[in-house]
ROVOVO-974209 format. One record per atom (N, C-alpha, C): atom name; residue in one letter; residue number from 0; x, z, y. Coordinates in Angstrom, 3 decimals. Each point is the difference from the previous one (the first is absolute). Example, Ala and Ser with C-alpha at 12.3 -4.5 7.8 and 13.67 -1.06 7.14 Angstrom:
# residues 2
<N, a, 0, <13.190, 7.800, -5.690>> <CA, a, 0, <-0.890, 0.000, 1.190>> <C, a, 0, <0.900, 0.000, 1.200>> <N, s, 1, <-0.350, -0.720, 1.050>> <CA, s, 1, <0.820, 0.060, 1.190>> <C, s, 1, <-0.770, 0.730, 1.090>> 
END
This chain:
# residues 146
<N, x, 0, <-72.264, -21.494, -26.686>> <CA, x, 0, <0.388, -1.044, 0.931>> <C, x, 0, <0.453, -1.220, -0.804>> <N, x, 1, <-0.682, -1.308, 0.399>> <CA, x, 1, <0.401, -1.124, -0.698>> <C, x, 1, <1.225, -0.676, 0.868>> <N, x, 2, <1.297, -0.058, -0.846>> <CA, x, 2, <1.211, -0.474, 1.047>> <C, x, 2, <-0.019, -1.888, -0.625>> <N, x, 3, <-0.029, -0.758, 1.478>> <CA, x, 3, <0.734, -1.224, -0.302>> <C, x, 3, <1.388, -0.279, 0.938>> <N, x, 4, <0.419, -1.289, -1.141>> <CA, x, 4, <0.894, -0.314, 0.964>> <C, x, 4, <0.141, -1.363, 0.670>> <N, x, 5, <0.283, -0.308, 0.911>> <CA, x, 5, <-0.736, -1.754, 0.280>> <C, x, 5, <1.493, -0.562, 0.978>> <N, x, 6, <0.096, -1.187, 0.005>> <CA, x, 6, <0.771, -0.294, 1.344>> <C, x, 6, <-0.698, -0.760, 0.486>> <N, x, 7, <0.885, -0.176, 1.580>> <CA, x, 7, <-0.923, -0.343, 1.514>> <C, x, 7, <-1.087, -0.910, -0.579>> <N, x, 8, <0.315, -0.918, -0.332>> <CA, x, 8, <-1.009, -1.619, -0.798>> <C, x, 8, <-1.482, 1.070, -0.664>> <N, x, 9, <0.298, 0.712, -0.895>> <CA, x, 9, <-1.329, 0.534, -0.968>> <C, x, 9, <-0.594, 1.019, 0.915>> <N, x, 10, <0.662, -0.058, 1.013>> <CA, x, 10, <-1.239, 0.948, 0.873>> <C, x, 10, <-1.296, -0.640, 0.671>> <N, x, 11, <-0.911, 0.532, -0.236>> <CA, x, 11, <-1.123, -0.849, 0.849>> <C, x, 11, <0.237, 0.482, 1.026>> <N, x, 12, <-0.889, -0.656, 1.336>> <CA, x, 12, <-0.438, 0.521, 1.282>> <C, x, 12, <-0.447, 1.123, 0.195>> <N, x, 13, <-0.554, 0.639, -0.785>> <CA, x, 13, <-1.040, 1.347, 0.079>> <C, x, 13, <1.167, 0.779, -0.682>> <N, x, 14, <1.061, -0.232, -0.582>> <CA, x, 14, <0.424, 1.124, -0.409>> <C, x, 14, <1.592, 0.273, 0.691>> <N, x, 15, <0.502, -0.792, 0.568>> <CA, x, 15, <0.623, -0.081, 0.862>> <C, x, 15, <-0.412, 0.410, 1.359>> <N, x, 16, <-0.571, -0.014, 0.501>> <CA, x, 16, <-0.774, 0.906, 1.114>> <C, x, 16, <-0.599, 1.024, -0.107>> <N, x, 17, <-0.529, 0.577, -0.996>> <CA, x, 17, <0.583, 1.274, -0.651>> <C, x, 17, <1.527, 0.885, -0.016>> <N, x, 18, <0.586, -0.939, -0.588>> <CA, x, 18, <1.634, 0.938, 0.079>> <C, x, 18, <0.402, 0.069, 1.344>> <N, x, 19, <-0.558, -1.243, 0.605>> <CA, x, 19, <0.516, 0.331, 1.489>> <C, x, 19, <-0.632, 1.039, 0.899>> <N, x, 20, <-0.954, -0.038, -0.055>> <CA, x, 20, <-1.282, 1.017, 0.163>> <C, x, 20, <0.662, 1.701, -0.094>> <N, x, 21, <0.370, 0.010, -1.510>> <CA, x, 21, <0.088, 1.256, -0.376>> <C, x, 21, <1.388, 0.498, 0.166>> <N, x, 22, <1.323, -1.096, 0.078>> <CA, x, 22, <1.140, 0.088, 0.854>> <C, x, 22, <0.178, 0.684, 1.501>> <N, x, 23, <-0.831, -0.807, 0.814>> <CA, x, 23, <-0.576, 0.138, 0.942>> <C, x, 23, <-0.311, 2.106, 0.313>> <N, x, 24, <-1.041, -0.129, -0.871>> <CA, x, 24, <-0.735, 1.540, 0.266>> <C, x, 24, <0.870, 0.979, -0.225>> <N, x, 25, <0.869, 0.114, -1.252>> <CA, x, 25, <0.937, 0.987, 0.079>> <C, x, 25, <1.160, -0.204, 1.024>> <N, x, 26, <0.783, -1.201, -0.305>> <CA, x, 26, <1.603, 0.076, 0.798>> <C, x, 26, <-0.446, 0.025, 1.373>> <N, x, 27, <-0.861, -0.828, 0.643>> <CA, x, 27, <-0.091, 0.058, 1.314>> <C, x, 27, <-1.067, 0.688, 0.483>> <N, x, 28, <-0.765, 0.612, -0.375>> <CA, x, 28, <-1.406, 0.710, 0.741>> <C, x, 28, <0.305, 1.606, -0.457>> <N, x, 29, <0.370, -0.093, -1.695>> <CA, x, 29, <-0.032, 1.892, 0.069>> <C, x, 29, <1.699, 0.093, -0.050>> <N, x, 30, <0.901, -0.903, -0.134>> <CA, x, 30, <0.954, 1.181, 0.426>> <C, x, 30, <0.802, -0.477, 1.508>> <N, x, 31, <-1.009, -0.626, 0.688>> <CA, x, 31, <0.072, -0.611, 1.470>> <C, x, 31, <1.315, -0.176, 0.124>> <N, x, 32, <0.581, -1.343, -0.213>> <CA, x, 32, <0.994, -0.777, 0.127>> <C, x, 32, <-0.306, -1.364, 0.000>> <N, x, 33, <0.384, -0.535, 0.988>> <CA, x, 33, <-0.221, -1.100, 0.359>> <C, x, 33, <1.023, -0.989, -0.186>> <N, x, 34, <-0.176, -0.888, -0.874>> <CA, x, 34, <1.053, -0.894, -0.752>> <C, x, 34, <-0.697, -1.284, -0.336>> <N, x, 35, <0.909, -1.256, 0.010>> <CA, x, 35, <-0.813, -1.203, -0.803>> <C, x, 35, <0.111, 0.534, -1.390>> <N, x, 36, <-1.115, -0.229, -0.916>> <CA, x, 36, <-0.072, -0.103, -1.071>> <C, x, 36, <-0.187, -1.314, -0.930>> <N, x, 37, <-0.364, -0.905, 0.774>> <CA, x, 37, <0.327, -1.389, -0.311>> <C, x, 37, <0.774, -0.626, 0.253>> <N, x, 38, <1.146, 0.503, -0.817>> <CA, x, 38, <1.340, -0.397, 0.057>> <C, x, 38, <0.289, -1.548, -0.449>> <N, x, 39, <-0.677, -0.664, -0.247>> <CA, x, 39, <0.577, -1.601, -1.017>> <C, x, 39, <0.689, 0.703, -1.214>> <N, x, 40, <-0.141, 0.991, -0.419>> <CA, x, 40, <0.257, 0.220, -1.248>> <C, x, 40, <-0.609, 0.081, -1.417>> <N, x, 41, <-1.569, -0.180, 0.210>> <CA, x, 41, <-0.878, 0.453, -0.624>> <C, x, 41, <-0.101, -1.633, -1.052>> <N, x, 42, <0.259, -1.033, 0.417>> <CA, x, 42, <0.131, -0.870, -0.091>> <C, x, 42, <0.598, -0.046, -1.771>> <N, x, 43, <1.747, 0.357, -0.090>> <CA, x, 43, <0.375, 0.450, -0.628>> <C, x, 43, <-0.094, 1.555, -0.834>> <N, x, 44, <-0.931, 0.256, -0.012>> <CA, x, 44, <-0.195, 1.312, -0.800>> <C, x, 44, <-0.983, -0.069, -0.855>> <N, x, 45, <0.076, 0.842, -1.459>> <CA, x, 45, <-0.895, 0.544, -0.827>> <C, x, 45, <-0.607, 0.710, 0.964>> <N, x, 46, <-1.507, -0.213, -0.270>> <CA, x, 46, <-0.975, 1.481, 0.190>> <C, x, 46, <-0.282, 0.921, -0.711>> <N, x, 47, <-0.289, 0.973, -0.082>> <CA, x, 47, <-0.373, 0.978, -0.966>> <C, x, 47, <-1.319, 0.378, 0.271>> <N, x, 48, <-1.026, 0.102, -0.194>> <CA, x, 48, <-1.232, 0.176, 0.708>> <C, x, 48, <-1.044, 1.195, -1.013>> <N, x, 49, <-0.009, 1.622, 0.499>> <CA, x, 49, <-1.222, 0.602, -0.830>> <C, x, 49, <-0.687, 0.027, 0.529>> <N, x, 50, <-1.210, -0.364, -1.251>> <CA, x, 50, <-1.378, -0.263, 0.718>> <C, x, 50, <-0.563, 1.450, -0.814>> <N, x, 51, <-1.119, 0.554, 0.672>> <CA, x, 51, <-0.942, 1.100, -0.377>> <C, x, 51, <-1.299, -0.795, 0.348>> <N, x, 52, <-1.052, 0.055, -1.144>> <CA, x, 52, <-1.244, -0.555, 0.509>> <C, x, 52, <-0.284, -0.966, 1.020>> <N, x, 53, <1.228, -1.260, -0.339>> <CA, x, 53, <0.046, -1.041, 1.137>> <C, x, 53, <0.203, 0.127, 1.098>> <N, x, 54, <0.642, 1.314, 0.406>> <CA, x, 54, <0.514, 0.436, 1.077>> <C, x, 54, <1.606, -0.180, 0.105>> <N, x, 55, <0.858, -0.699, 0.826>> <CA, x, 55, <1.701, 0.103, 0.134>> <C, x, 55, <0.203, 1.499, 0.150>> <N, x, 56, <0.766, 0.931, -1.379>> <CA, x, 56, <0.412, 1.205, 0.800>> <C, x, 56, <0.880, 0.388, 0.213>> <N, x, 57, <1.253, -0.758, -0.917>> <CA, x, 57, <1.695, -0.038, -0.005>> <C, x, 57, <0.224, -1.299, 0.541>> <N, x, 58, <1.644, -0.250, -0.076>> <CA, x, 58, <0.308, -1.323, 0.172>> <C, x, 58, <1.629, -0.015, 0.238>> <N, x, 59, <0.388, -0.539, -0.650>> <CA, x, 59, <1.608, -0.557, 0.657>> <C, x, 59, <0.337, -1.226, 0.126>> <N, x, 60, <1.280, -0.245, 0.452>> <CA, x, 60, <0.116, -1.646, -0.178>> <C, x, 60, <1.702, -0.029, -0.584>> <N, x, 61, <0.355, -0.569, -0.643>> <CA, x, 61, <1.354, 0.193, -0.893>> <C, x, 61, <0.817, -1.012, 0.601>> <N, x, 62, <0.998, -0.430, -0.662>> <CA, x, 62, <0.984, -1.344, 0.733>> <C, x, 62, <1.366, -0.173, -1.117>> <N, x, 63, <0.268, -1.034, -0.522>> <CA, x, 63, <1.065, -0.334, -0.597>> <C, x, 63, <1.208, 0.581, 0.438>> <N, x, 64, <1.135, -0.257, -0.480>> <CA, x, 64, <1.369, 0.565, 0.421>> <C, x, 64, <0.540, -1.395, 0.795>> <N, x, 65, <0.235, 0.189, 1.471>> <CA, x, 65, <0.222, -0.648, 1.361>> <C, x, 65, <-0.896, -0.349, 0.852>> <N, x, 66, <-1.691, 0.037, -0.381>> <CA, x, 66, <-1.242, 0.147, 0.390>> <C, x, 66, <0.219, 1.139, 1.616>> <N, x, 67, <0.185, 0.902, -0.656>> <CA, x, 67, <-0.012, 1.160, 1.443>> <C, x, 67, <1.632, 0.693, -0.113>> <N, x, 68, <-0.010, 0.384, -1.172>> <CA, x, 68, <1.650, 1.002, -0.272>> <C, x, 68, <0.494, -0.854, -0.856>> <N, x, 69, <1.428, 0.032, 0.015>> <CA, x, 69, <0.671, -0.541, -0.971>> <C, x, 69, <-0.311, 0.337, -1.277>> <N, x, 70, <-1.092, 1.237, -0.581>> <CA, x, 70, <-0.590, 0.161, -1.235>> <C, x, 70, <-1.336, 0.027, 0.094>> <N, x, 71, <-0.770, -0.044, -1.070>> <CA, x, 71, <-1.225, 0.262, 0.152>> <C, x, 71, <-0.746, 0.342, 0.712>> <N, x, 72, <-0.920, 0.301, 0.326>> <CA, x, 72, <-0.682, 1.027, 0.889>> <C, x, 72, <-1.316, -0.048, 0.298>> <N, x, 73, <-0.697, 1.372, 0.339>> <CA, x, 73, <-1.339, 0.374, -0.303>> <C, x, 73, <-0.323, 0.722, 2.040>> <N, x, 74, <-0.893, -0.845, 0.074>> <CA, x, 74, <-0.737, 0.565, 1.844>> <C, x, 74, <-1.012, -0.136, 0.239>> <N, x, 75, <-0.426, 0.764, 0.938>> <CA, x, 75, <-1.086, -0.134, 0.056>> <C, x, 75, <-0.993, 1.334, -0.493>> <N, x, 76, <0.572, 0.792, -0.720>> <CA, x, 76, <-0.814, 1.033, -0.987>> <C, x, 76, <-1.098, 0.524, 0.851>> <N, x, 77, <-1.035, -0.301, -0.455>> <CA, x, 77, <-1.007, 0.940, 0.336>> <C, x, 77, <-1.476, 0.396, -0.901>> <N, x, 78, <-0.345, 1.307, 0.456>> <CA, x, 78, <-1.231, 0.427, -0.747>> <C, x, 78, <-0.838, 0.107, 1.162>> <N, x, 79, <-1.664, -0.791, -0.019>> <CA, x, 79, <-0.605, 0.489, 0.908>> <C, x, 79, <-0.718, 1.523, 0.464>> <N, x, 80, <0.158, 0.611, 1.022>> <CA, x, 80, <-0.252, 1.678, 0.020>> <C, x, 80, <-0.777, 0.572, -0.492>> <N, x, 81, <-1.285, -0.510, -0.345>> <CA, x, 81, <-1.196, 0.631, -1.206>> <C, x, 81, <0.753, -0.276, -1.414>> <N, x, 82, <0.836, -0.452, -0.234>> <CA, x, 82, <0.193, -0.483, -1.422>> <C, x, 82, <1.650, 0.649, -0.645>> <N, x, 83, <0.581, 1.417, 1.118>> <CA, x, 83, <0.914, 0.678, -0.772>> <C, x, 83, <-0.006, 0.827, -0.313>> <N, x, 84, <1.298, 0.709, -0.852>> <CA, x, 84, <-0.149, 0.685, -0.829>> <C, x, 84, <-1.131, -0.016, -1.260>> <N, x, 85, <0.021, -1.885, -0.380>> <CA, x, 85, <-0.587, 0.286, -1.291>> <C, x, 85, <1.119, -0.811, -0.408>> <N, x, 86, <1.053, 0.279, -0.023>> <CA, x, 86, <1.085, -1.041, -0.849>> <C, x, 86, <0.344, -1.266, 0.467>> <N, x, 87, <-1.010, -0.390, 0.772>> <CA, x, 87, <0.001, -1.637, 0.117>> <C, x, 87, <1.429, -0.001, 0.592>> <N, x, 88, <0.878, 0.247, 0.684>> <CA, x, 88, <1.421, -0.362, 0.671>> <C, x, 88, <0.724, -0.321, -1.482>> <N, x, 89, <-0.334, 0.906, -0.770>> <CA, x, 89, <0.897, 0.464, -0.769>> <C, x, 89, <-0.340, -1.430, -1.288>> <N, x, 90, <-0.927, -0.342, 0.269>> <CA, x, 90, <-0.367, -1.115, -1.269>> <C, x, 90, <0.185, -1.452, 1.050>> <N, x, 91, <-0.159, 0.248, 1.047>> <CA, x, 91, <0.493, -1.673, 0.703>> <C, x, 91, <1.130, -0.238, 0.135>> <N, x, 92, <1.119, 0.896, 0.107>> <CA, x, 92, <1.494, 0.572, 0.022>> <C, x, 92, <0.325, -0.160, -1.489>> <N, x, 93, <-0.362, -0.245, -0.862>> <CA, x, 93, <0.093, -0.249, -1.396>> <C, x, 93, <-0.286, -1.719, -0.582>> <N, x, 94, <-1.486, -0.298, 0.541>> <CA, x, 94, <0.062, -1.356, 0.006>> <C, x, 94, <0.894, -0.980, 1.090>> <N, x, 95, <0.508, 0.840, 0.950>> <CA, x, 95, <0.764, -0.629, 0.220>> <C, x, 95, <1.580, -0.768, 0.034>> <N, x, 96, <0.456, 1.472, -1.204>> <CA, x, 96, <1.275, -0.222, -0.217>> <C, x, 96, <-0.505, -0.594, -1.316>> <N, x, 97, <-0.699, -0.129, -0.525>> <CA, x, 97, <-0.337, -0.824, -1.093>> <C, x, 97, <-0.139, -1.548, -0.279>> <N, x, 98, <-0.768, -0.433, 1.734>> <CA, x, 98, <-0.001, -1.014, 0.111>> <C, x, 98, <1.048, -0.606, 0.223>> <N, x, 99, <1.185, 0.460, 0.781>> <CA, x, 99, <1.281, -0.209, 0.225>> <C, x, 99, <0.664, -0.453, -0.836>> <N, x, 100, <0.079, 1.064, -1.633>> <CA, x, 100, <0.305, 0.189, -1.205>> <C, x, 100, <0.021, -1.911, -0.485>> <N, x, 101, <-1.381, 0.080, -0.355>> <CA, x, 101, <-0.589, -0.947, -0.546>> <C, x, 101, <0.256, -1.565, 0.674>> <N, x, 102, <-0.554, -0.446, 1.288>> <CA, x, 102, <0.490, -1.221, 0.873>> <C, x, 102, <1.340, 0.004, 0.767>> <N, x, 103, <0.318, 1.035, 0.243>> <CA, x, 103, <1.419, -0.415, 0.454>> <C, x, 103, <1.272, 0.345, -0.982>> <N, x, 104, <-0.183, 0.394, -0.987>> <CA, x, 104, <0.802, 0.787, -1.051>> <C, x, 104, <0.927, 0.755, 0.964>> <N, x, 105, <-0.287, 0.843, 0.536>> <CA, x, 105, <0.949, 0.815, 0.545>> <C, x, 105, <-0.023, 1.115, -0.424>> <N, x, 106, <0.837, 1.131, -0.036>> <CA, x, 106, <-0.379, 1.422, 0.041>> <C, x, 106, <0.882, 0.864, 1.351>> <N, x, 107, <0.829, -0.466, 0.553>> <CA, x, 107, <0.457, 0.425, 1.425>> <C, x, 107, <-0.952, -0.158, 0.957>> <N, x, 108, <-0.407, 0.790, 0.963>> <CA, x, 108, <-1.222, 0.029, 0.826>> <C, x, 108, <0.174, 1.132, 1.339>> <N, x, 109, <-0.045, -1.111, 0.698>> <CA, x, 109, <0.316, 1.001, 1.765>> <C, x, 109, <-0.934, 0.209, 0.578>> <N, x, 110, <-0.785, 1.171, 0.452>> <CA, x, 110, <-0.993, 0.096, 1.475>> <C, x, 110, <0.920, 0.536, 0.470>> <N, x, 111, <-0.805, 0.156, 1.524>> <CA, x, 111, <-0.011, 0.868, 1.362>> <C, x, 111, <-1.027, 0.827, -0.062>> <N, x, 112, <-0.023, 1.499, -0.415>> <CA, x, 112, <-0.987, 0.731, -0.549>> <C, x, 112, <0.245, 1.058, 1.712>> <N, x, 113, <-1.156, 0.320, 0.231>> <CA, x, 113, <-0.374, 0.885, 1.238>> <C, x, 113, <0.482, 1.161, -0.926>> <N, x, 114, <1.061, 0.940, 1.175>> <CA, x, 114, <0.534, 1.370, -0.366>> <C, x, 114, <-1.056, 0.543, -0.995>> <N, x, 115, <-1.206, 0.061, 0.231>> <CA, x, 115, <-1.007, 1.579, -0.385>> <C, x, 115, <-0.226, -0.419, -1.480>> <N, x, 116, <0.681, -1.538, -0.365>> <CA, x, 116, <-1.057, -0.042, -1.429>> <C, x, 116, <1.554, -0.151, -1.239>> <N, x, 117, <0.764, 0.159, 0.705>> <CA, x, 117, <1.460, 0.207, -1.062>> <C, x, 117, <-0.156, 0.557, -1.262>> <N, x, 118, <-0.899, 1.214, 0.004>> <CA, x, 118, <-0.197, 0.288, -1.422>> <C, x, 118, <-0.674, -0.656, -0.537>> <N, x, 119, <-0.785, -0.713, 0.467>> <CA, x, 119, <-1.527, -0.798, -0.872>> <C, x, 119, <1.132, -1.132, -0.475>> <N, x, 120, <0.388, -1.099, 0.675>> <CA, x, 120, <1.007, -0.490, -1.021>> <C, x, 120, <1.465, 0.435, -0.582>> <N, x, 121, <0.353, 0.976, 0.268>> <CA, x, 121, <0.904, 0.763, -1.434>> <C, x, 121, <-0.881, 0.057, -0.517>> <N, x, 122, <-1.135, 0.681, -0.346>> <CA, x, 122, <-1.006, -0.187, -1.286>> <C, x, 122, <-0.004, -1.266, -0.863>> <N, x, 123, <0.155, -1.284, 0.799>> <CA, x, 123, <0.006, -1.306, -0.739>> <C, x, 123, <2.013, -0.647, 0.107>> <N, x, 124, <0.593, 1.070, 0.184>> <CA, x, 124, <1.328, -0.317, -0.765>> <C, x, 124, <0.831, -0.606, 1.182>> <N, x, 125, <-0.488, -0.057, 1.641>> <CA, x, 125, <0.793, -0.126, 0.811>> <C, x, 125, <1.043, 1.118, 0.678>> <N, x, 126, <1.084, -0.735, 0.054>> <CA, x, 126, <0.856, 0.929, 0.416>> <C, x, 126, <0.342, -0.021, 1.740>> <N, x, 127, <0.091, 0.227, 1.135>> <CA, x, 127, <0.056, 0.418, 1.435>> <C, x, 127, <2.000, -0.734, -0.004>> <N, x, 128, <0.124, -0.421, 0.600>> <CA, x, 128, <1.509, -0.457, 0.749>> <C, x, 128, <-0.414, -0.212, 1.353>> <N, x, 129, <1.569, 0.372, 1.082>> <CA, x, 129, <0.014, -0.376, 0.822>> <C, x, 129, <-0.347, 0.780, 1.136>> <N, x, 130, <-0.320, -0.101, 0.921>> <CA, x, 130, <-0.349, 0.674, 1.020>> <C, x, 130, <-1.677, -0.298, 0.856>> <N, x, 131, <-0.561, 1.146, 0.323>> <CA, x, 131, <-1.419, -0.128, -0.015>> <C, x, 131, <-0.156, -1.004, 1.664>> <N, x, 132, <-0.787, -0.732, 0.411>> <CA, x, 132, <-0.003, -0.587, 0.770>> <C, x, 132, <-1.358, -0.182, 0.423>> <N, x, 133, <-0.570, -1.170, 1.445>> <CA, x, 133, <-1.066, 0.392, 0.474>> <C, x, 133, <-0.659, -1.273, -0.124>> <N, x, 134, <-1.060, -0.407, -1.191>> <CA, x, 134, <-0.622, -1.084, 0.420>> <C, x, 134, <-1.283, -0.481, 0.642>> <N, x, 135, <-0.447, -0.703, 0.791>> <CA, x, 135, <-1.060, 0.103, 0.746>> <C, x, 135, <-0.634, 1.632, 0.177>> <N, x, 136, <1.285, 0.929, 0.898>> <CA, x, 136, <-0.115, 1.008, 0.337>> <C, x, 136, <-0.173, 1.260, -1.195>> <N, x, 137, <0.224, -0.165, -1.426>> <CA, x, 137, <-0.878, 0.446, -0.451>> <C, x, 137, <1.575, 0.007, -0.751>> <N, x, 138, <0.407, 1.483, -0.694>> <CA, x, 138, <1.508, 0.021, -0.978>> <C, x, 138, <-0.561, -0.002, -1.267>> <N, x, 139, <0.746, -0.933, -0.395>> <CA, x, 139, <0.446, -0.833, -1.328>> <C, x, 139, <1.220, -0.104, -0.532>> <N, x, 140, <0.427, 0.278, -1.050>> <CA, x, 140, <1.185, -0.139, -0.573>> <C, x, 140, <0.259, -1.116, -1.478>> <N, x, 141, <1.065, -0.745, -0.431>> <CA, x, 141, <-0.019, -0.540, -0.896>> <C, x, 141, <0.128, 0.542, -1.228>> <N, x, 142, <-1.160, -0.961, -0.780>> <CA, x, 142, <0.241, 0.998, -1.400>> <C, x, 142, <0.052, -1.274, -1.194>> <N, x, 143, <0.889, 0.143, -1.136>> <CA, x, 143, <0.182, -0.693, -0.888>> <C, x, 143, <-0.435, 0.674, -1.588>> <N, x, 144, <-0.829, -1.159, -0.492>> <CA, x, 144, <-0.225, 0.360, -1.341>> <C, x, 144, <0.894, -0.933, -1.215>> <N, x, 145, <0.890, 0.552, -0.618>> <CA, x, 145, <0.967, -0.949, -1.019>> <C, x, 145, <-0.544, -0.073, -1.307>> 
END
């Protein structure tokens, strides 16, 4: 998987309708929740974008510290459904605390990670606080990486 990273400006048309596209297919079609996803946030965010054979198959979108959380932060995560369990979460979840690393010099970093994937980031050094809660129907809890 070839990972870039771009903000809103270096995205073309075609590839931006893509992420939206492929946003789209997982959060709202396969795990049927119905939410804006065009938040006016995208605006302000790194993209993270894996491509397979010119195909979008990962993607996140990152955010400075006061951007979304008072720290860092990484949303958005997704792998498209033909394309897991080959690592790819695990290498876009990497370029993305990397990219963080690198343009925002940060290393404090907050998601809202859906209950079921808590271990997948403890694997990348997040730790769970707080109490689990319900976002766009769907439980999520906060997790911090220091």
């Amino acid at each position: 998987m070839e990972i870039e990273v771009k903000n809103f400006e270096e995205l073309s048309t075609k590839e931006l309708y893509e992420l939206l596209q492929l946003r789209s297919e997982v959060f709202v079609v396969e795990q049927d929740c119905v939410y804006q996803d065009i938040d006016g946030k995208d605006e302000r965010a790194l993209h993270i974008l894996g491509w397979e054979d010119g195909k979008l198959v990962a993607y996140t979108r990152c955010f400075k510290a006061g951007d979304y959380f008072d720290e860092a932060s990484i949303g958005r995560v997704l792998v498209r459904e033909n394309y897991r369990k080959l690592g790819y979460g695990h290498e876009i979840t990497k370029a993305s605390i990397n990219a963080i690393k690198t343009n925002y010099k940060a290393d404090k970093i907050k998601i809202s990670a859906q209950v079921y994937l808590v271990i997948f980031y403890e694997s990348h050094g997040f730790k769970t606080y707080g109490d689990r809660y319900l976002e766009d129907g769907i439980p999520h809890i906060a997790m911090v990486r220091a």
